[in-house]
C-alpha positions as CSV (number, residue, x, y, z in Angstrom):
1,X,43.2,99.0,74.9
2,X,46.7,100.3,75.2
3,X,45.8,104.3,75.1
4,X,42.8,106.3,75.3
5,X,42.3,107.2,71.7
6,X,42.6,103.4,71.2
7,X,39.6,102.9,73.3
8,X,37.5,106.3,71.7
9,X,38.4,104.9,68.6
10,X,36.3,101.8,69.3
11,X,33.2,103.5,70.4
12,X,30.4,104.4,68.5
13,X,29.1,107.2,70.5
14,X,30.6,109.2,72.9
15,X,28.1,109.1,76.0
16,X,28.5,112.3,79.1
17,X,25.2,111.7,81.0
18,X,26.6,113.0,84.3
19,X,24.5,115.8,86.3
20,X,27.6,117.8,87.4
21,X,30.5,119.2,84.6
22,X,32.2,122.3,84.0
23,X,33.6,121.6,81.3
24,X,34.2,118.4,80.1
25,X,37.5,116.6,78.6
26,X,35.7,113.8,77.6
27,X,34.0,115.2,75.5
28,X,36.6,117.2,73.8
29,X,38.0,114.0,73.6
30,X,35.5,112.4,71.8
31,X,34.8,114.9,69.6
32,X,38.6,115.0,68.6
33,X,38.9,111.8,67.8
34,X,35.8,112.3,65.6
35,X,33.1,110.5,67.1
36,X,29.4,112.2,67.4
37,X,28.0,112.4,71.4
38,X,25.4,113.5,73.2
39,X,26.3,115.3,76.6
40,X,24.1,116.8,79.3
41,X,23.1,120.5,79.1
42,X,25.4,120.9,82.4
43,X,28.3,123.4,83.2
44,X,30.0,123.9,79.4
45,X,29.2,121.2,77.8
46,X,27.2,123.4,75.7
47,X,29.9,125.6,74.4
48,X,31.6,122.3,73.5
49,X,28.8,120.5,71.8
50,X,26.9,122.3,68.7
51,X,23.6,121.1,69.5
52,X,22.5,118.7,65.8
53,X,25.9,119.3,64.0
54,X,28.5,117.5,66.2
55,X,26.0,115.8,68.5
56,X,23.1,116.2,70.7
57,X,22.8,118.2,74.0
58,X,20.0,117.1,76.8
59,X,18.4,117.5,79.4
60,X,19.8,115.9,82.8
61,X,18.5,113.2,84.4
62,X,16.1,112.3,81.7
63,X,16.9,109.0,80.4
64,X,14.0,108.3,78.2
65,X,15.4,111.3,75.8
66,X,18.9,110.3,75.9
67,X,17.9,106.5,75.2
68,X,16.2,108.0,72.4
69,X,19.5,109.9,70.8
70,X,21.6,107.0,71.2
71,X,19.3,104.7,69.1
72,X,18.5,107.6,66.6
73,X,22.7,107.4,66.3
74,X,23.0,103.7,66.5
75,X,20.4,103.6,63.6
76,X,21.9,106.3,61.6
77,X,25.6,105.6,60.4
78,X,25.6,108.3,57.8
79,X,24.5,111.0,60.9
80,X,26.7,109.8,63.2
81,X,29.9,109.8,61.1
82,X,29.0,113.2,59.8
83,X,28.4,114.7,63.3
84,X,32.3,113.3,64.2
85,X,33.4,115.2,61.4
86,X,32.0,117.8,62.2
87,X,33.0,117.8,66.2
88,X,36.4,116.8,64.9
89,X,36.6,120.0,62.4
90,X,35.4,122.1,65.7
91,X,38.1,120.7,68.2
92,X,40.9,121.8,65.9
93,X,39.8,124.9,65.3
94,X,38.9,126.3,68.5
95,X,40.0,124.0,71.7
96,X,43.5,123.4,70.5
97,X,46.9,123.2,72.7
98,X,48.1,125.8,70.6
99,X,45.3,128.5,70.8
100,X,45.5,127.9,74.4
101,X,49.0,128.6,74.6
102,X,48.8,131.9,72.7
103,X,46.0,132.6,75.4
104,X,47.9,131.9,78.0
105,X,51.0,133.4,76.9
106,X,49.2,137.0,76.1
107,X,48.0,136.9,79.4
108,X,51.2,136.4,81.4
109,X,53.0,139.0,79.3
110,X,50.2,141.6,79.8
111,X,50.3,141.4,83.6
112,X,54.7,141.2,83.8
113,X,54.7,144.1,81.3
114,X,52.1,146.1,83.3
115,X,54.5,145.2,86.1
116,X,58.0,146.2,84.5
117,X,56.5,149.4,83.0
118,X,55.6,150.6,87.1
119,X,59.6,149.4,88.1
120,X,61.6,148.9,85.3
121,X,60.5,151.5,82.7
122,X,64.0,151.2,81.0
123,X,64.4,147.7,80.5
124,X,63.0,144.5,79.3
125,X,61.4,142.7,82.5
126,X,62.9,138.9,82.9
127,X,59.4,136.2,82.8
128,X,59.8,133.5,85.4
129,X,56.3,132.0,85.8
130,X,56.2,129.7,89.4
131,X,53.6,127.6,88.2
132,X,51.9,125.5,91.6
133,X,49.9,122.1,91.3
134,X,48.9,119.6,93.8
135,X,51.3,116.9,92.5
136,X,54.1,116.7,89.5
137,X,54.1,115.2,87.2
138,X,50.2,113.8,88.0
139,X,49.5,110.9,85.4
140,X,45.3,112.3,85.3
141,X,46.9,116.0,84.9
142,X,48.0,115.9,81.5
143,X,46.5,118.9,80.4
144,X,48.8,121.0,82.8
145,X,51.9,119.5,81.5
146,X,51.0,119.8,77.8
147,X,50.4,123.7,79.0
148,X,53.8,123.9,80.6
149,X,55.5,122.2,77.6
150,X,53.9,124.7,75.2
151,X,54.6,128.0,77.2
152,X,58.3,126.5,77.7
153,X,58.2,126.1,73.5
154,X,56.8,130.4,73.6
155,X,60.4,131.1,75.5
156,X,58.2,131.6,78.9
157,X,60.8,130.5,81.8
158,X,58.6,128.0,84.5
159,X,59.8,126.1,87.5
160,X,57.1,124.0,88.9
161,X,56.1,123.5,92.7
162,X,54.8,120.4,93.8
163,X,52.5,120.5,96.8
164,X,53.2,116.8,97.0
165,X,56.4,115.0,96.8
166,X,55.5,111.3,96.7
167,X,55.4,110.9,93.0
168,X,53.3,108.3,91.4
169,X,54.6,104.8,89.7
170,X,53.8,106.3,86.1
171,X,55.0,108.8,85.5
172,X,54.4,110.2,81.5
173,X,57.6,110.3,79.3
174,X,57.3,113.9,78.2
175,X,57.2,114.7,81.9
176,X,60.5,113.1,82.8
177,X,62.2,116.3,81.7
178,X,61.0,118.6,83.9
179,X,61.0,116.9,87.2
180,X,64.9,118.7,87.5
181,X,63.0,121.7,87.3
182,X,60.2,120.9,90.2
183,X,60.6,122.3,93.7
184,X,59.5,119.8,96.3
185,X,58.4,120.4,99.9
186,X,60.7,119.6,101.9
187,X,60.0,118.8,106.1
188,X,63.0,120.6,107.3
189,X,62.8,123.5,105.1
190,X,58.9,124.3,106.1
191,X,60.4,124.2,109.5
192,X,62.8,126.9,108.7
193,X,61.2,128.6,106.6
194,X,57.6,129.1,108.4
195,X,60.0,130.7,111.3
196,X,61.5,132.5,109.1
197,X,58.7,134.5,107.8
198,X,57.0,134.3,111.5
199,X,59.9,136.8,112.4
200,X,59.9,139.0,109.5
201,X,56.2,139.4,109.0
202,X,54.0,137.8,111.6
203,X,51.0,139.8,111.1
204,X,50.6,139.0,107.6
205,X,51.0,135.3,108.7
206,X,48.7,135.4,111.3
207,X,46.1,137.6,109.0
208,X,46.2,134.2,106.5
209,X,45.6,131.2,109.8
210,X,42.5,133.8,110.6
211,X,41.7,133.6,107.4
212,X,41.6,130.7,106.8
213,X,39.8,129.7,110.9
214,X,36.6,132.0,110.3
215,X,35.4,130.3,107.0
216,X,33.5,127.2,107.1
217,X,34.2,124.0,105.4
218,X,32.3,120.8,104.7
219,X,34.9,118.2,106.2
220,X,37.7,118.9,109.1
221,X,40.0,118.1,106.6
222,X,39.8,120.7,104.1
223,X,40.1,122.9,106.9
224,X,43.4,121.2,107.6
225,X,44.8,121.0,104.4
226,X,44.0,124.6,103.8
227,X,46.1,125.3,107.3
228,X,48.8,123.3,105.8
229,X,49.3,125.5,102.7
230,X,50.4,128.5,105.0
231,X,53.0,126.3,106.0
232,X,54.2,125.2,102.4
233,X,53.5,128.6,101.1
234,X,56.2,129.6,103.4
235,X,58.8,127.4,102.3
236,X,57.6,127.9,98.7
237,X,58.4,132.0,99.6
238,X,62.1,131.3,100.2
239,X,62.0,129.3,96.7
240,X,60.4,131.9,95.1
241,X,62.7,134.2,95.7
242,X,65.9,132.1,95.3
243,X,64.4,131.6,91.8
244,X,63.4,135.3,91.2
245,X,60.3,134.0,90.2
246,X,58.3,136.9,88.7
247,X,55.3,135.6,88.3
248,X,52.8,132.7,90.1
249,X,50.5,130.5,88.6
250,X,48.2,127.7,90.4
251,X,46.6,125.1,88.7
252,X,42.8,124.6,90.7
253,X,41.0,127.4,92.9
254,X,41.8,125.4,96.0
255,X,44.8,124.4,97.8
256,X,47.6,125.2,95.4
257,X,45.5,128.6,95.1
258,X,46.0,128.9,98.7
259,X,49.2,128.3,98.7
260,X,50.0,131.3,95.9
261,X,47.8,133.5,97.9
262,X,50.2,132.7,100.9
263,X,53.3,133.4,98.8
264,X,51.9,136.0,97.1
265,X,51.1,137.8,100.9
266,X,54.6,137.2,102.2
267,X,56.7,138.2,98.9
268,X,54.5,140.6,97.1
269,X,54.7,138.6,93.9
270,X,51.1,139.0,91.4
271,X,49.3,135.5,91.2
272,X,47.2,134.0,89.1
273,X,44.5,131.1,89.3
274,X,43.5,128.4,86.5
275,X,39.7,127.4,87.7
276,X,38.3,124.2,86.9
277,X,35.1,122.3,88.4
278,X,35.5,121.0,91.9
279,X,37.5,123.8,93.2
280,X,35.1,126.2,92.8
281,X,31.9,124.7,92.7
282,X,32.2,122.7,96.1
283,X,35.1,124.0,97.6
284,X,34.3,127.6,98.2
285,X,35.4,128.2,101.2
286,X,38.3,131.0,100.5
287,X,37.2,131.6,97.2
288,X,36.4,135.5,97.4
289,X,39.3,135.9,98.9
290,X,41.3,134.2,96.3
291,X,39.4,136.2,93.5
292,X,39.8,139.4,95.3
293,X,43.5,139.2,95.5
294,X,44.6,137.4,91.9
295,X,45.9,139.6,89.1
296,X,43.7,137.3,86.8
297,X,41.4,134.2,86.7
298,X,41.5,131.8,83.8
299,X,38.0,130.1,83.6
300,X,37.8,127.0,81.5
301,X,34.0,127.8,80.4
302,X,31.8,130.9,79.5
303,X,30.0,128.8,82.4
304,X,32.8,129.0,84.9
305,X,33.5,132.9,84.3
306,X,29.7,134.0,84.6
307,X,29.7,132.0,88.2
């Protein structure tokens, strides 16, 4: 198939059996392109899923029950079909791009406003959201750029950082656009700009490397990578403020999170923290620390919050 949809479109069923979710696109996907499924009772598929109306919900790990539902579907055209209508109906009313941009919007208003009213009483506050991901544009990540786009449409200023630089072959059209407007890390500039800040505010450096040293981690490399985002935190400082960003933003609890928690240490600037599956659930390493200091968390499941 050419595209996704093209490929949902052929299925029958839409099938999550995993053990592990948060809070799955798949199934959103399914559902939106109007196709019953059955999903484990796991992380938020159940807030996704209206258990006998747009499909079935089950237990993990039992395959006798969900052989069971997808013959019951196979055999019943007239369920099936009216379950997709029914998911479909549900996707576009509640889990739209739109209703998360409103969402998402509200929020970052609320905490610059509670901010301007405490320094700038008199005027209107200038929004410049620093929004930090792993790698941009990232062909799996659409869902961050389709949020970006969307804010951008709400008048909300951004300029992306890229934790990574070495961008991939494909790169999506609508993401073209905004690569003029993505700060990449840049060798000489961590250089300079870790020294920098080693000078001006050691401690507070030093506080984040001990940090980071007396948690423990499940590979040598995490505890690496996490070292590493002091260092691009630093450079991503300078940016910050060259860009009067007002605002920061990171895309998964774990390393960009780390590296707002380093910006936000050395500038001052309020962060906030998108948190998705992975990052939270096996990569916990800093995660108090990153909840403790956020202005706000955005959990993508009822699921996620409550953990």
């Amino acid at each position: 198939r050419d595209d996704v949809p093209d490929l949902i479109n052929s299925f029958d069923i839409g099938v999550l059996s995993s053990h592990y979710e948060s809070c799955s696109n798949a199934i959103m996907e399914y559902m939106a392109c109007g196709k019953a499924v059955i999903a484990a009772d796991v992380g938020g598929n159940a807030e996704l899923v209206v258990d006998g109306l747009t499909g079935y919900i089950i237990k993990p790990k039992n395959p006798k029950i969900l052989s069971e539902k997808i013959i019951f579907l196979l055999n019943n055209s007239d369920i099936r079909n009216h379950m997709g209508k029914e998911g479909k109906s549900r996707i576009s009313k509640v889990f739209t791009a739109e209703n998360m941009t409103v969402n998402t919007e509200n929020l970052f208003r609320k905490l610059l406003e509670e901010k301007a009213i405490k320094k700038t009483p008199k005027r209107e506050y200038p929004f410049k959201i620093g929004y930090i991901t792993s790698l941009f544009p990232c062909w799996s990540e659409t869902f961050i750029l389709n949020e970006i786009i969307e804010l951008e449409k709400k008048g909300i200023d951004i300029t992306i950082f890229s934790i990574r630089s070495n961008l991939e072959n494909f790169i999506q059209e609508k993401a073209k656009s905004f690569i003029a407007k993505t700060k990449y890390i840049k060798t000489l500039g961590i250089i300079y700009s870790f020294f920098s800040w080693l000078i001006k505010k050691p401690i507070v450096l030093l506080s984040l490397f001990r940090t980071i040293l007396t948690k423990k981690y499940t590979s040598p490399d995490k505890l690496f990578k996490n070292l590493w985002c002091v260092f691009t935190g630093s450079y991503f400082a300078q940016v910050a403020k060259r860009e009067k960003i007002t605002h920061l933003h990171a895309h998964f609890a774990n390393y960009p999170t780390t590296v707002a928690l380093a910006i936000s240490k050395l500038t001052g600037l309020p962060f906030s923290f998108t948190a998705h599956a992975h990052d939270i659930f096996l990569d916990k390493a800093l995660l108090t620390e990153k909840c403790q200091s956020a202005s706000s968390i955005i959990a993508i499941s009822d699921y996620n919050k409550r953990y």
